[in-house]
PARO-803625 format. One record per atom (N, C-alpha, C, CB): x, y, z. Coordinates in steps of 0.02 Angstrom, whole numbers, padded with zeros to 5 digits, always signed. Glycine has a CB too. Layout:
% PARO-803625
XYZ
...
END
This chain:
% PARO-803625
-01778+00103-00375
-01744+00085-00312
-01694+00030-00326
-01796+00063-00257
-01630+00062-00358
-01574-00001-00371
-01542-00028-00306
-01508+00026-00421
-01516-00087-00325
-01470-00099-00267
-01416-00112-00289
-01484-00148-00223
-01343-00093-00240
-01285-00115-00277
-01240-00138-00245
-01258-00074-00311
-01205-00198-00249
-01153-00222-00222
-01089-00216-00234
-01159-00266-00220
-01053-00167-00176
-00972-00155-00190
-00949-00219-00154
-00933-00075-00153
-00884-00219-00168
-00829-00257-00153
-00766-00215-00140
-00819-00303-00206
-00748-00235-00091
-00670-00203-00031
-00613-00237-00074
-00665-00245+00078
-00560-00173-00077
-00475-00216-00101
-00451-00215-00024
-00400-00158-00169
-00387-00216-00070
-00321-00244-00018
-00323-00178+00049
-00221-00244-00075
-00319-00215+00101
-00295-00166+00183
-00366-00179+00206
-00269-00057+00180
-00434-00214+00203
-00479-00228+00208
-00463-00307+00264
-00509-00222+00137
-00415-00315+00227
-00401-00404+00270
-00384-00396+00358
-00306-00452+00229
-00417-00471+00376
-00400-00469+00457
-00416-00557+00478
-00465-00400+00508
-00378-00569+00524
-00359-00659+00518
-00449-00653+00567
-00249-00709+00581
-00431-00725+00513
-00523-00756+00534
-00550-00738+00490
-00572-00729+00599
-00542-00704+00428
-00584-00684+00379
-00601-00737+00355
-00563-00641+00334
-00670-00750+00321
-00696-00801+00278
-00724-00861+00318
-00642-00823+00229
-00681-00861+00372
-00693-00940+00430
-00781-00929+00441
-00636-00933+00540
-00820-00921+00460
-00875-00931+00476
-00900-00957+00398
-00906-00867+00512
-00891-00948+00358
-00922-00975+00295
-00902-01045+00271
-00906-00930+00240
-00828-01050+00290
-00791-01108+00269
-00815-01178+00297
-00722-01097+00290
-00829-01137+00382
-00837-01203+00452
-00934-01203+00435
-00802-01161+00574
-00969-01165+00399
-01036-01166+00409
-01077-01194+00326
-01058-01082+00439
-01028-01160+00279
-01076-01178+00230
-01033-01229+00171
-01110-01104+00197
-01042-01285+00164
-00997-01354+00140
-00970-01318+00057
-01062-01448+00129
-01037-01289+00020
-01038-01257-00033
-00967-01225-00034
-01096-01213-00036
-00952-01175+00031
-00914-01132+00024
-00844-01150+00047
-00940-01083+00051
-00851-01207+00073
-00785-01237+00095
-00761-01272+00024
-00795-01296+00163
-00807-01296-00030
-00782-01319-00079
-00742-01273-00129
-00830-01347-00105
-00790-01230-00109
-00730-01164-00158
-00635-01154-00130
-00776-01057-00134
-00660-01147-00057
-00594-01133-00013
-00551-01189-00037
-00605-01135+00076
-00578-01231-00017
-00519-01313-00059
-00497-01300-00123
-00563-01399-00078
-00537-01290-00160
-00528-01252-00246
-00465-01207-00250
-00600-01192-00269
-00489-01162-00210
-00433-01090-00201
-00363-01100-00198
-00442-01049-00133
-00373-01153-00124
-00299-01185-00090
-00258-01236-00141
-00319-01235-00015
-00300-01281-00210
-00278-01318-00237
-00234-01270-00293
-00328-01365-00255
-00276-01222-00346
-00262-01166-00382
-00212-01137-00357
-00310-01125-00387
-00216-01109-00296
-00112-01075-00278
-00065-01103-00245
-00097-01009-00233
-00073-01168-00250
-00025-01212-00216
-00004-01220-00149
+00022-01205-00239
-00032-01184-00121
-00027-01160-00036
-00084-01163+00000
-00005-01086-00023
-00106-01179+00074
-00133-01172+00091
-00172-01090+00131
-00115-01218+00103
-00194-01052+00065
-00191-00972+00093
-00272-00993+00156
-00209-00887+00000
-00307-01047+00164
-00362-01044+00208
-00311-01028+00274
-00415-01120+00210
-00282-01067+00284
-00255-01069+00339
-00202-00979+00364
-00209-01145+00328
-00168-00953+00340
-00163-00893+00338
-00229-00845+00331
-00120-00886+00291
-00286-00858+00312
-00348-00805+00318
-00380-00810+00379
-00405-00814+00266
-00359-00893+00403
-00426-00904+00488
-00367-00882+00517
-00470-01003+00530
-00306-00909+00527
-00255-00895+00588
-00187-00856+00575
-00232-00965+00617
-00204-00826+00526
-00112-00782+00517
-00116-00724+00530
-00071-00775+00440
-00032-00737+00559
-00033-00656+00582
-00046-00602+00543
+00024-00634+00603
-00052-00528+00557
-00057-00484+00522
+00006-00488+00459
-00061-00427+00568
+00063-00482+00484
+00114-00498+00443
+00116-00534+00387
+00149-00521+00472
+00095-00596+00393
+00071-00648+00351
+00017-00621+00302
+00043-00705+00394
-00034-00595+00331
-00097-00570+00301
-00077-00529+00244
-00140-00529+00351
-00019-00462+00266
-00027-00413+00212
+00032-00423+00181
-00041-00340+00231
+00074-00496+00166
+00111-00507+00102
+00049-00504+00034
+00154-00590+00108
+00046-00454-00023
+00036-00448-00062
+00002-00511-00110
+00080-00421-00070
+00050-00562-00090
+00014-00619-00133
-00041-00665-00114
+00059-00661-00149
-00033-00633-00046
-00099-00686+00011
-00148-00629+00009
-00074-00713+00117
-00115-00558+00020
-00178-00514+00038
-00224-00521-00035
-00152-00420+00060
-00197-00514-00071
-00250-00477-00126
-00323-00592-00132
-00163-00437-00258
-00295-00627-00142
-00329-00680-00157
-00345-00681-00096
-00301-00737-00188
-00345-00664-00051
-00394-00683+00037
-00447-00630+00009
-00345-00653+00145
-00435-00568+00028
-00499-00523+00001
-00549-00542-00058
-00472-00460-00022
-00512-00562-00097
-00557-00576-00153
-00586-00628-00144
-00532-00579-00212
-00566-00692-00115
-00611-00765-00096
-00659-00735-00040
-00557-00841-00058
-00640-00709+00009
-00684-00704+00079
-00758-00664+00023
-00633-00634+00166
-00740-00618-00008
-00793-00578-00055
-00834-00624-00094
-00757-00529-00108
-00803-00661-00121
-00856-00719-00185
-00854-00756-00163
-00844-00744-00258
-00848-00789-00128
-00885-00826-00098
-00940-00814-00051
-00852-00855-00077
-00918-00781-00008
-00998-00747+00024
-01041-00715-00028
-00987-00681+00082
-01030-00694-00083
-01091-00664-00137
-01114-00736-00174
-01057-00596-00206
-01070-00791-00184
-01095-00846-00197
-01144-00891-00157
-01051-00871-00208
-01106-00875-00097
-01159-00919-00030
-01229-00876-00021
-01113-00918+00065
-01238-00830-00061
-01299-00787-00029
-01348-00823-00079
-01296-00690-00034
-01334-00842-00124
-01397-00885-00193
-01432-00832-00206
-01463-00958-00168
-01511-00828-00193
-01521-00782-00224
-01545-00717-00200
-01550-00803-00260
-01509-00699-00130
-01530-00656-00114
-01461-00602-00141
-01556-00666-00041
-01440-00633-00188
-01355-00592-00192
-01403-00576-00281
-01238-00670-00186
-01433-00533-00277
-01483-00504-00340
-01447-00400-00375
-01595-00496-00284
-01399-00402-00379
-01395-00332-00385
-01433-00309-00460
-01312-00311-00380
-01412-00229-00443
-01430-00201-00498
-01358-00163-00548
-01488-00149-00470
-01335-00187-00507
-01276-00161-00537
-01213-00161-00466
-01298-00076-00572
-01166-00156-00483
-01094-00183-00424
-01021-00143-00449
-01072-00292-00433
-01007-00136-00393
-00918-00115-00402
-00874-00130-00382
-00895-00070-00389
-00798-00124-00378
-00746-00147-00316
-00707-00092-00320
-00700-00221-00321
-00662-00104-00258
-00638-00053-00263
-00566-00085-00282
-00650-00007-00203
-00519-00061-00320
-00439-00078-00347
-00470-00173-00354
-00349-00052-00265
-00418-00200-00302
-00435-00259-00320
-00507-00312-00324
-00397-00278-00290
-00549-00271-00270
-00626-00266-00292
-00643-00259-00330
-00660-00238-00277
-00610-00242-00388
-00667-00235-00461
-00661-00319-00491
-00628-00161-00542
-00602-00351-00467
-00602-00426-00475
-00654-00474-00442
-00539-00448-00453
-00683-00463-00392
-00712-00474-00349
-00806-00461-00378
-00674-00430-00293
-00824-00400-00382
-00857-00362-00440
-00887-00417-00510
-00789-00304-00471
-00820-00426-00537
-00838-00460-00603
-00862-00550-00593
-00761-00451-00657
-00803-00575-00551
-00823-00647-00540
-00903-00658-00500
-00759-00680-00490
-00920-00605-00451
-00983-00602-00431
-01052-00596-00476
-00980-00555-00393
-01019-00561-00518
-01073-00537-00579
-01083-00570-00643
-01057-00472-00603
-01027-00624-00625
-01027-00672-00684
-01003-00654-00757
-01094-00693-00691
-00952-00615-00741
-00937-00617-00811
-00858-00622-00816
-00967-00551-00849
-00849-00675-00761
-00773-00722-00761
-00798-00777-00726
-00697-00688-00718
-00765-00835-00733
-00797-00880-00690
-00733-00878-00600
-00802-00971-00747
-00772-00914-00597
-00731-00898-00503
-00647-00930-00517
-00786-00970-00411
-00643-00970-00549
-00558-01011-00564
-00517-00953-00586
-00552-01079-00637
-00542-00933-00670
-00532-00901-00694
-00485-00819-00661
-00587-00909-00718
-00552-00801-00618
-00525-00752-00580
-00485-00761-00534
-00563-00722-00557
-00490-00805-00504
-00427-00814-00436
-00381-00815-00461
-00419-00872-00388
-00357-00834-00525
-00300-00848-00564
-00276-00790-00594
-00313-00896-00613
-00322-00735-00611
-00297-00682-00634
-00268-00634-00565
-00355-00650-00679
-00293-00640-00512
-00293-00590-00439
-00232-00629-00417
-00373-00593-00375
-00198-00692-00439
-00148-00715-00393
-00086-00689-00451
-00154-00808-00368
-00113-00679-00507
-00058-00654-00559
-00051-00587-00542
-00076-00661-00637
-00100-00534-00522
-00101-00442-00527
-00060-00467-00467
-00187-00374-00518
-00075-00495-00428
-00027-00501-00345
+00025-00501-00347
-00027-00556-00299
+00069-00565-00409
+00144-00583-00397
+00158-00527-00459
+00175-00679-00408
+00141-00517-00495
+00149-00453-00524
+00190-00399-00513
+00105-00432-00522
+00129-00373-00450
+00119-00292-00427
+00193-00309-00369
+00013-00263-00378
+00200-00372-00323
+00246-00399-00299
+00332-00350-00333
+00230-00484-00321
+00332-00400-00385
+00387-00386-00442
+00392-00319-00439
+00370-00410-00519
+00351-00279-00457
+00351-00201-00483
+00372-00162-00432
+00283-00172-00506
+00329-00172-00359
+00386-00156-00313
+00454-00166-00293
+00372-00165-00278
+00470-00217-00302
+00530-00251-00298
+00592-00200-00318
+00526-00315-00345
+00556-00206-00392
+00598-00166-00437
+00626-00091-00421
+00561-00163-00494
+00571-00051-00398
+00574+00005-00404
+00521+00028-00337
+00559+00023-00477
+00578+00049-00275
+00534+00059-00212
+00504+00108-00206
+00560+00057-00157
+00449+00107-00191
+00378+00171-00217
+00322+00160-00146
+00319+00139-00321
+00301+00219-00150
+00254+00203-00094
+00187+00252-00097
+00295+00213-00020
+00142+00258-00048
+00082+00289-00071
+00068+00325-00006
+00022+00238-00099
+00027+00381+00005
+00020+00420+00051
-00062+00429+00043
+00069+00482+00045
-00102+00473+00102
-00159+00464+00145
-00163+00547+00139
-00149+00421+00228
-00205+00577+00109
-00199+00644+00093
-00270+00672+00131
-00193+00656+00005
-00304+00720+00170
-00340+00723+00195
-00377+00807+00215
-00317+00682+00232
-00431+00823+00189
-00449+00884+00196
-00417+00938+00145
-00437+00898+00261
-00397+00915+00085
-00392+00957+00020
-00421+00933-00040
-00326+00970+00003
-00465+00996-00074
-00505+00959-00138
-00445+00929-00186
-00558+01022-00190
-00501+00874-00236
-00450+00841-00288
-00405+00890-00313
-00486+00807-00350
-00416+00966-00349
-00390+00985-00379
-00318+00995-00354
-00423+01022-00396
-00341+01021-00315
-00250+01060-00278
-00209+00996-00259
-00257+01119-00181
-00237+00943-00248
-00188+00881-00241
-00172+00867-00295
-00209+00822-00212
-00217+00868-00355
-00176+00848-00423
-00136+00905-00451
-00225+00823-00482
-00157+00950-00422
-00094+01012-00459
-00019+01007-00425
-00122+01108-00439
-00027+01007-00342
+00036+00968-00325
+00078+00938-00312
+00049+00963-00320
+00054+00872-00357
+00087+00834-00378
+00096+00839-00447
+00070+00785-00359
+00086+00899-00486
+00101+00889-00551
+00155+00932-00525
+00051+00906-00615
+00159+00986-00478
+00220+01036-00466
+00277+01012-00445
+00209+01084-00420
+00279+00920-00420
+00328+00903-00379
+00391+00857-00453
+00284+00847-00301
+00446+00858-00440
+00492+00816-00481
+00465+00752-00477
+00565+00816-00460
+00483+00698-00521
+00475+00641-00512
+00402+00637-00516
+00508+00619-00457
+00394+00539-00501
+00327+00531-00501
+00280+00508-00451
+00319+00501-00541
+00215+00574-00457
+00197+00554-00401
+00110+00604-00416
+00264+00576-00330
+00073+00549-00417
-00031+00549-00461
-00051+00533-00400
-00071+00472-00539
-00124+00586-00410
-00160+00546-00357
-00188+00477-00381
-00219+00588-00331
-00203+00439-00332
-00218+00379-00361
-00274+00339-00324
-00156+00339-00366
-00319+00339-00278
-00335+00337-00260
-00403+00407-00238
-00292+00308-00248
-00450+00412-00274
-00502+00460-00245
-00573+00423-00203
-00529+00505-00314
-00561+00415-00154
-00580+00368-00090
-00640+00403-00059
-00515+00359-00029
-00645+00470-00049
-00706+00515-00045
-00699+00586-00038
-00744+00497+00009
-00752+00637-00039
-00725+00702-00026
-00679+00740+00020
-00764+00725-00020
-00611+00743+00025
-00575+00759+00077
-00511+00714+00086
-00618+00758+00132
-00525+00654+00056
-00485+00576+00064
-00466+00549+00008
-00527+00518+00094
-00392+00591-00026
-00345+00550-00067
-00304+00523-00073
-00332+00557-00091
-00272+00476-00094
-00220+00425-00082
-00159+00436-00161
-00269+00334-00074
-00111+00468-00132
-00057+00477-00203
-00011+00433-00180
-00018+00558-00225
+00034+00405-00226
+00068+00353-00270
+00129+00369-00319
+00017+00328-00311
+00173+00337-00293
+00244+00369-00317
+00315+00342-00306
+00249+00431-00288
+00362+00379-00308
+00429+00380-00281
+00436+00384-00218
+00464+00425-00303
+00474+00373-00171
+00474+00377-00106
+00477+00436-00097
+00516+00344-00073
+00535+00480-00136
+00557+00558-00132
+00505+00580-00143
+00608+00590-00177
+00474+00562-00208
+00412+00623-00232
+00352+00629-00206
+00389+00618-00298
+00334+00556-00156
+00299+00549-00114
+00303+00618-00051
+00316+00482-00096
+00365+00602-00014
+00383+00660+00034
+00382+00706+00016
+00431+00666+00061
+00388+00739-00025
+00413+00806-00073
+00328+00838-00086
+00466+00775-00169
+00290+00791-00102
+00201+00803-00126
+00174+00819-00042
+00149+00707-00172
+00196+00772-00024
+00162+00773+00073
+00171+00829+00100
+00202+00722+00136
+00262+00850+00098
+00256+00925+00124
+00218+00980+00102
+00310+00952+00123
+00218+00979+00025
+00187+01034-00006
+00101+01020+00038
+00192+01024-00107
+00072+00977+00021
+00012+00956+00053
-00015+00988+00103
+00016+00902+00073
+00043+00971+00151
+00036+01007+00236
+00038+01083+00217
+00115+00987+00303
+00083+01089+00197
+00097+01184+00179
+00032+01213+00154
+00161+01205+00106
-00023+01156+00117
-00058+01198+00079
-00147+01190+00104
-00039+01177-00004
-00122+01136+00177
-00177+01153+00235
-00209+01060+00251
-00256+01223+00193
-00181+01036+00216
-00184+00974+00232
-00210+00976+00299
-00122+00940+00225
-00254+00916+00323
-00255+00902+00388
-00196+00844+00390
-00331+00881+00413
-00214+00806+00360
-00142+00762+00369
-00113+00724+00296
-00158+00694+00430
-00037+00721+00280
-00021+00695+00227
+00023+00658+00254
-00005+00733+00174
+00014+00570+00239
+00041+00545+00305
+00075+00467+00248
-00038+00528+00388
+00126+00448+00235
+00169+00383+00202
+00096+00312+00232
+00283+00372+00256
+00109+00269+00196
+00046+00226+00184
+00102+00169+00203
-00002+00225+00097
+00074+00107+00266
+00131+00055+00261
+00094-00004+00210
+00155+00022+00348
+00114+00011+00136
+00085-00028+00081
+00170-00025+00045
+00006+00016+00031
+00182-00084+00012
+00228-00107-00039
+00249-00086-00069
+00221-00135-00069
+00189-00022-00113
+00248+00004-00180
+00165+00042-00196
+00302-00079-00261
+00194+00069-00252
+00150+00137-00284
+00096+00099-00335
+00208+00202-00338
+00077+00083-00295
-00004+00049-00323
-00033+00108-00366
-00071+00029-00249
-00076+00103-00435
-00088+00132-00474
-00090+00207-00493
-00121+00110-00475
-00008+00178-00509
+00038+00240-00525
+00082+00222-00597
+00096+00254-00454
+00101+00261-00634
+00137+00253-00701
+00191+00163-00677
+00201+00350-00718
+00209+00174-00595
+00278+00144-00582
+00229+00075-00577
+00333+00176-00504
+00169+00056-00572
+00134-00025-00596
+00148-00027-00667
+00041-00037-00584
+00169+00029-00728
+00198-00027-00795
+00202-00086-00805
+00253-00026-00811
+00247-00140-00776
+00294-00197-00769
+00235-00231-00762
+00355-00202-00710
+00200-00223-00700
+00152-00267-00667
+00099-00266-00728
+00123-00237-00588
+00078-00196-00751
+00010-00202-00825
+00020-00232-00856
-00010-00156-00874
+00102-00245-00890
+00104-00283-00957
+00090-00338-00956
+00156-00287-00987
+00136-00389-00886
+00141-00447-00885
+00047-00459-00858
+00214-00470-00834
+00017-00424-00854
-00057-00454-00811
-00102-00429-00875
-00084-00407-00714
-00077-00409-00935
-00106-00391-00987
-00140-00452-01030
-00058-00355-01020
-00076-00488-01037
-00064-00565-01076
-00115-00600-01032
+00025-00607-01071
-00125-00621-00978
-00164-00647-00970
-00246-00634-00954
-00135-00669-00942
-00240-00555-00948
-00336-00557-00950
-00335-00568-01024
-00393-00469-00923
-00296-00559-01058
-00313-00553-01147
-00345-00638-01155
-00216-00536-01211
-00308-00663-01105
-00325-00761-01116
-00376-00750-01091
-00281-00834-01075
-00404-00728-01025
-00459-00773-00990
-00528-00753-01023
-00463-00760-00904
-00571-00777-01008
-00614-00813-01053
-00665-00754-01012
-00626-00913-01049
-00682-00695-01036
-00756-00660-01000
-00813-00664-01061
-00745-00562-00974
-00872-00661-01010
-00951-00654-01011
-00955-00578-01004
-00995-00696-00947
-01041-00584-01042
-01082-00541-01043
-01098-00524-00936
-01151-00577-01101
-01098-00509-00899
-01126-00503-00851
-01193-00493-00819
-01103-00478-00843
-01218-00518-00763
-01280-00515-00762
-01305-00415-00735
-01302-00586-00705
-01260-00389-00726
-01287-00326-00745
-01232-00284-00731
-01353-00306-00710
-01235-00218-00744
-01169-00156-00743
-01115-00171-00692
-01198-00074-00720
-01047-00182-00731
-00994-00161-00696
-00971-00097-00685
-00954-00186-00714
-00987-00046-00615
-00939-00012-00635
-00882+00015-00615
-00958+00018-00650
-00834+00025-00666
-00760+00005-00665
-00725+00078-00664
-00736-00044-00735
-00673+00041-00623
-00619+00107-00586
-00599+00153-00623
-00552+00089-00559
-00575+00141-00695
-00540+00184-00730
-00572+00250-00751
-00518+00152-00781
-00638+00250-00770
-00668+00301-00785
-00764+00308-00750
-00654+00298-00866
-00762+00264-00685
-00808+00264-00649
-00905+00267-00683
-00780+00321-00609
-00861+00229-00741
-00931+00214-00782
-00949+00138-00785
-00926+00241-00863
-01029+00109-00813
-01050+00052-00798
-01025+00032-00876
-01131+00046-00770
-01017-00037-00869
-01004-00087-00931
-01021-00155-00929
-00937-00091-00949
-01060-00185-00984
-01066-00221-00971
-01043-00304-01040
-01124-00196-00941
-01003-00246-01083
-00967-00310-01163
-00917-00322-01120
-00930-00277-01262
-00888-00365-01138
-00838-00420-01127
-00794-00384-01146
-00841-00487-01158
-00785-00348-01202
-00697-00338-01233
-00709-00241-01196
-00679-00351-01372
-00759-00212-01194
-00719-00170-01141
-00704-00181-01079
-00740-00120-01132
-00752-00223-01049
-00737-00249-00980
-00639-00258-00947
-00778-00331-00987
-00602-00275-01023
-00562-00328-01011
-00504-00259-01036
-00577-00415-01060
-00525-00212-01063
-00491-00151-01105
-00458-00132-01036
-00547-00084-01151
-00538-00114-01002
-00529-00051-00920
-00509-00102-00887
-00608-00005-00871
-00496-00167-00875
-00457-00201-00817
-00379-00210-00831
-00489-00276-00804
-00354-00223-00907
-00300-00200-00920
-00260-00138-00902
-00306-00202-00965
-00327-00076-00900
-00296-00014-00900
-00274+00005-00815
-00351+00043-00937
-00311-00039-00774
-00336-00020-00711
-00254-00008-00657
-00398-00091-00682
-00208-00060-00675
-00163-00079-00626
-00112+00005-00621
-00115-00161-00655
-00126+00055-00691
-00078+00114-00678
-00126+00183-00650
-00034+00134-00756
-00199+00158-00676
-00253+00198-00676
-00261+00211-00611
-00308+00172-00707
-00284+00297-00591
-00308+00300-00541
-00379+00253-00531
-00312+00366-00535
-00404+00257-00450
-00474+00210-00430
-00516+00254-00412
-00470+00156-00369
-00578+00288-00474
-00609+00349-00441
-00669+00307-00422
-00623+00422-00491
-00652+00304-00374
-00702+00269-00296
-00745+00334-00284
-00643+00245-00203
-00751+00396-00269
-00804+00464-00263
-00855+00452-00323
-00759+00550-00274
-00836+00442-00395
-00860+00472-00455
-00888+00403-00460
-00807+00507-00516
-00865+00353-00445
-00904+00276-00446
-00963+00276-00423
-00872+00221-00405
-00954+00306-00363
-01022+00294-00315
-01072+00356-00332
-01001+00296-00223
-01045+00408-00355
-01103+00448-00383
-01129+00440-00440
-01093+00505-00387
-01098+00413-00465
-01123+00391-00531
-01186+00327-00534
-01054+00367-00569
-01170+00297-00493
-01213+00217-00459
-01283+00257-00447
-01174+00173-00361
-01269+00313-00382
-01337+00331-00336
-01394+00408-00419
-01287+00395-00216
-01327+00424-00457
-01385+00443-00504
-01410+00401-00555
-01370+00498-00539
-01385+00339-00571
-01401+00296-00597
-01450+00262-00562
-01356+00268-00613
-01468+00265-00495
-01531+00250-00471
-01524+00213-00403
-01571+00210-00523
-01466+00200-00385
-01452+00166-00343
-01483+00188-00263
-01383+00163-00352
-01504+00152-00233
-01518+00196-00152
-01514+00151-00092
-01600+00231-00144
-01463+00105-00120
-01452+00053-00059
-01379+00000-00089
-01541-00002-00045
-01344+00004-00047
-01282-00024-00057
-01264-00077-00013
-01237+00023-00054
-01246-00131-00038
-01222-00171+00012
-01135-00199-00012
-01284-00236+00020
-01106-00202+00063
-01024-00217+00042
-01015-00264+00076
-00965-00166+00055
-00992-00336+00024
-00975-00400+00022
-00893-00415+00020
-01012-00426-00036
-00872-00452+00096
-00806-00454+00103
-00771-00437+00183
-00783-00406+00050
-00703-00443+00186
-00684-00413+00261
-00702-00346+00249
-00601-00420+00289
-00711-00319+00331
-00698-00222+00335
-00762-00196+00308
-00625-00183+00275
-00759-00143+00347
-00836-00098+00313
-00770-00024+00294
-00935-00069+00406
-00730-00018+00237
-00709+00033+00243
-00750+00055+00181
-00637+00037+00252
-00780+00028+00124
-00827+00043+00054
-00887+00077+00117
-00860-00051-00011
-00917+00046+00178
-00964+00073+00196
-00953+00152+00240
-00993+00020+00227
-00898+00133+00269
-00884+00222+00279
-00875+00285+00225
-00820+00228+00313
-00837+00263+00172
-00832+00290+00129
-00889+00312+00092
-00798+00264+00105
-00933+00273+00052
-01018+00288+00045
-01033+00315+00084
-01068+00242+00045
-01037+00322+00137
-01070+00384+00184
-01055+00423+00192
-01081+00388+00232
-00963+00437+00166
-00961+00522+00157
-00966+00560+00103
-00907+00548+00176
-00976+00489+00041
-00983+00537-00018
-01069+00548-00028
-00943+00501-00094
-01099+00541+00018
-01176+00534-00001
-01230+00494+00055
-01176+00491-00074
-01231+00541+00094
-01261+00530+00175
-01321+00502+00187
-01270+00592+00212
-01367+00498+00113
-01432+00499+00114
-01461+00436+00099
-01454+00545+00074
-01390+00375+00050
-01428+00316+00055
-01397+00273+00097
-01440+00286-00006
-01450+00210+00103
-01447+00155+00137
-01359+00124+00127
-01511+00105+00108
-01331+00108+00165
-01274+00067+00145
-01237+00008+00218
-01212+00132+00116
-01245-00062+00179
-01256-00100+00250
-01160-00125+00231
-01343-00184+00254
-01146-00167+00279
-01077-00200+00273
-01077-00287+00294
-01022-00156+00330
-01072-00337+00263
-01076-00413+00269
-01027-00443+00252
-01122-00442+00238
-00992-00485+00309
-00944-00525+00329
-00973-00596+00308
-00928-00514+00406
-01027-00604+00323
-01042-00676+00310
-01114-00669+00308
-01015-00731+00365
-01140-00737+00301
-01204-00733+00285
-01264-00719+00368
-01215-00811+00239
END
């Protein structure tokens, strides 16, 4: 009877996140001060009171999700006991600092780098991601291999629910085919740029150099990680599949089945949003899976 703790990425955020922990537990306000000193800005104040707008700039969203997450798995002491844990995209950051095999600095520092990064990469080259719905993996990855340009699924979120990643054109160009080929809906994503898609390159290299620096641990038990939805727990692959992760699809379906035959039968998701807990319930109806905002 394992238990496992996921962790939520980016589009998970919503103002007031984290505040009940900050105003209740001193522990956890010390981290928040930490956080705010580390990116030079005050991002507390944008997580209790900013607008949505504010929220989903890229460089605030991704380090709000990930603090509101570790820190509440930190504030839990020892009832925060897994048997193994995941995240999802930027949740697998979230994932590792929980599990101890980055320390909490360490990681905020790497999640504010994938941020201004992934930032850049859009910048560069405007890309966007789409919401694919009621067609198996296959026929979505076949057409998008049929369409010009680039455009992967990238995102496998649960049975029925994929998220592709691309060119703006090849985006539209994949969507229609989609609909034509019974889609319930293939619908443009209001996200930044083509999140783990060939077009994050720019963003891998430069976020390469520095996981290569930061300093990982053994963990206190299985990571398992997006790229190939298997558990790990050495340091230098840990750091291989987080390198690989920023172009890599996030097989979020094959994660979680892989967890519940590995033994898992109760899940808990640490962070804003219960969208890890809807999702677990459609890839696998039968176990327990709770959702926690705070303690």
């Amino acid at each position: 009877m394992a238990k496992a703790f996921v962790f939520p990425g980016q589009g998970a955020q919503f103002s007031g996140m984290g505040k009940e922990l900050y105003e209740g537990i001193p522990e956890a306000k010390k981290l928040f001060e930490t956080a705010n000193d580390i990116l030079g800005f005050r991002i507390t104040d944008i997580m209790f009171s900013g607008t949505a707008d504010e929220l989903k700039q890229t460089f605030v969203t991704q380090p709000a999700v990930f603090l509101h997450s570790v820190i509440l798995a930190k504030s839990m002491g020892d009832a925060f006991n897994p048997d193994m844990v995941a995240g999802h995209s930027l949740g697998e950051f979230s994932a590792l600092v929980a599990a101890g095999a980055l320390g909490f600095e360490d990681g905020l520092r790497l999640v504010s780098k994938r941020a201004q990064a992934m930032q850049k990469a859009c910048e560069a080259a405007p890309s966007t991601m789409a919401a694919v719905l009621a067609l198996d993996d296959r026929t979505v990855e076949e057409l998008c291999a049929s369409v010009d340009g680039v455009v992967v699924a990238a995102n496998y979120n649960c049975p029925g629910q994929l998220v592709i990643s691309g060119t703006i054109e090849a985006v539209d160009a994949a969507c229609e085919k989609m609909k034509a080929a019974g889609a319930k809906r293939a619908l443009r994503l209001p996200v930044g740029g083509a999140f783990h898609s060939p077009l994050m390159e720019p963003a891998r290299v430069e976020l390469e150099a520095a996981i290569k620096e930061a300093p990982f641990q053994t963990p206190i038990c299985p990571v398992y990680q997006n790229v190939d939805a298997k558990p790990y727990s050495d340091p230098a692959q840990i750091r291989a599949n987080l390198i690989a992760q920023l172009t890599s699809p996030v097989r979020w379906t094959q994660t979680v089945r892989n967890m519940i035959a590995d033994g898992a039968s109760s899940f808990v998701e640490l962070g804003p949003g219960a969208v890890l807990k809807g999702l677990i319930s459609k890839i696998d109806s039968t176990v327990e899976v709770e959702s926690k905002q705070t303690l």
